[in-house]
C-alpha positions in Angstrom: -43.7 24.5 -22.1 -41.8 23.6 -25.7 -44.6 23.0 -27.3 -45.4 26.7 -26.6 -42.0 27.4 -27.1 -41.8 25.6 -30.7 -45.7 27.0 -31.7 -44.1 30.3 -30.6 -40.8 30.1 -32.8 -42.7 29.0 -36.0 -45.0 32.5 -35.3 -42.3 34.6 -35.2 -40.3 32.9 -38.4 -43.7 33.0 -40.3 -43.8 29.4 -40.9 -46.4 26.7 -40.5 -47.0 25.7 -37.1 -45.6 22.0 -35.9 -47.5 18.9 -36.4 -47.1 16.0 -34.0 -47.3 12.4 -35.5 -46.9 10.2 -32.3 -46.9 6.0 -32.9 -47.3 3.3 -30.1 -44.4 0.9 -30.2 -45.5 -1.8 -27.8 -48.0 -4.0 -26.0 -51.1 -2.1 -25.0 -50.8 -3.2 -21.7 -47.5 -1.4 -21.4 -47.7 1.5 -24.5 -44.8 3.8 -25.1 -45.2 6.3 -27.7 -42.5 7.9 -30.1 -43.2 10.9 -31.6 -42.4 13.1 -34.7 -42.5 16.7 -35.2 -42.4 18.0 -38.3 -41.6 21.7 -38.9 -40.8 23.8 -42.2 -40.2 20.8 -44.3 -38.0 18.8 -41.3 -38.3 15.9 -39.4 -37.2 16.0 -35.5 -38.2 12.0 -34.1 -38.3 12.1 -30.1 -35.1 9.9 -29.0 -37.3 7.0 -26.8 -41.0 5.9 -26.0 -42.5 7.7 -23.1 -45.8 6.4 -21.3 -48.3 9.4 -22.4 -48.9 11.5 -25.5 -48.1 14.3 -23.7 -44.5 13.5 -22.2 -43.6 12.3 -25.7 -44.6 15.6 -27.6 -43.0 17.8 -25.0 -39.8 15.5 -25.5 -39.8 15.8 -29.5 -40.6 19.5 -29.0 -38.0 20.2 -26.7 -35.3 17.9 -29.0 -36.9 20.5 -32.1 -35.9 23.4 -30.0 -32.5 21.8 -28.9 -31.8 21.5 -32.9 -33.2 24.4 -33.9 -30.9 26.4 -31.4 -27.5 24.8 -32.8 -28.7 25.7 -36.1 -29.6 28.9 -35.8 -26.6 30.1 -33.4 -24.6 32.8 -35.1 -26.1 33.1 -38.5 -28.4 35.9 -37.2 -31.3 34.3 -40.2 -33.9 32.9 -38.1 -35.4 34.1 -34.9 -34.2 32.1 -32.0 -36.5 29.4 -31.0 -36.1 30.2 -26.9 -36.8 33.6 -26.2 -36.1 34.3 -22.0 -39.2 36.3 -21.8 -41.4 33.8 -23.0 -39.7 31.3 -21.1 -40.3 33.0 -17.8 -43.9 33.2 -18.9 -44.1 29.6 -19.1 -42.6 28.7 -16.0 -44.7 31.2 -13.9 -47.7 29.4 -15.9 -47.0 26.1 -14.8 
């Protein structure tokens, strides 16, 4: 869902989409991943290792989001990275 949310947000602000860089930081019998997104020129690290890929890019994109909102709060200059209708959509897709 905020991967869809992010991919949607850098649409609508006519900017590249997000690229995910995700590392393994331990054993491989027990791997957590950490994972970067980097969007318009910025680097948003996910805040600990998950177990899967996919946990850890919808952690890292939902931590983009999170930022993204306090930045763009009351300066009306970039569209607003959670929009309720697509949100909705999301949840009724899951």
């Amino acid at each position: 869902m905020h991967k869809s949310q992010l991919q949607e947000y850098s649409q609508n602000a006519d900017i590249l989409p997000p690229v995910y860089k995700s590392i393994e930081e331990c054993a491989s019998h027990e791997p957590k991943y950490k994972c970067t997104v980097h969007l318009n020129g910025v680097n948003y690290e996910s805040a600990e290792g998950f177990p899967n890929l996919k946990a850890d890019e919808h952690a890292a994109a939902k931590m983009t989001l999170d930022s993204l909102q306090q930045t763009t709060d009351g300066s009306g200059h970039s569209p607003s990275p959670v929009h309720e209708s697509s949100l909705c959509k999301n949840e009724l897709q899951e």
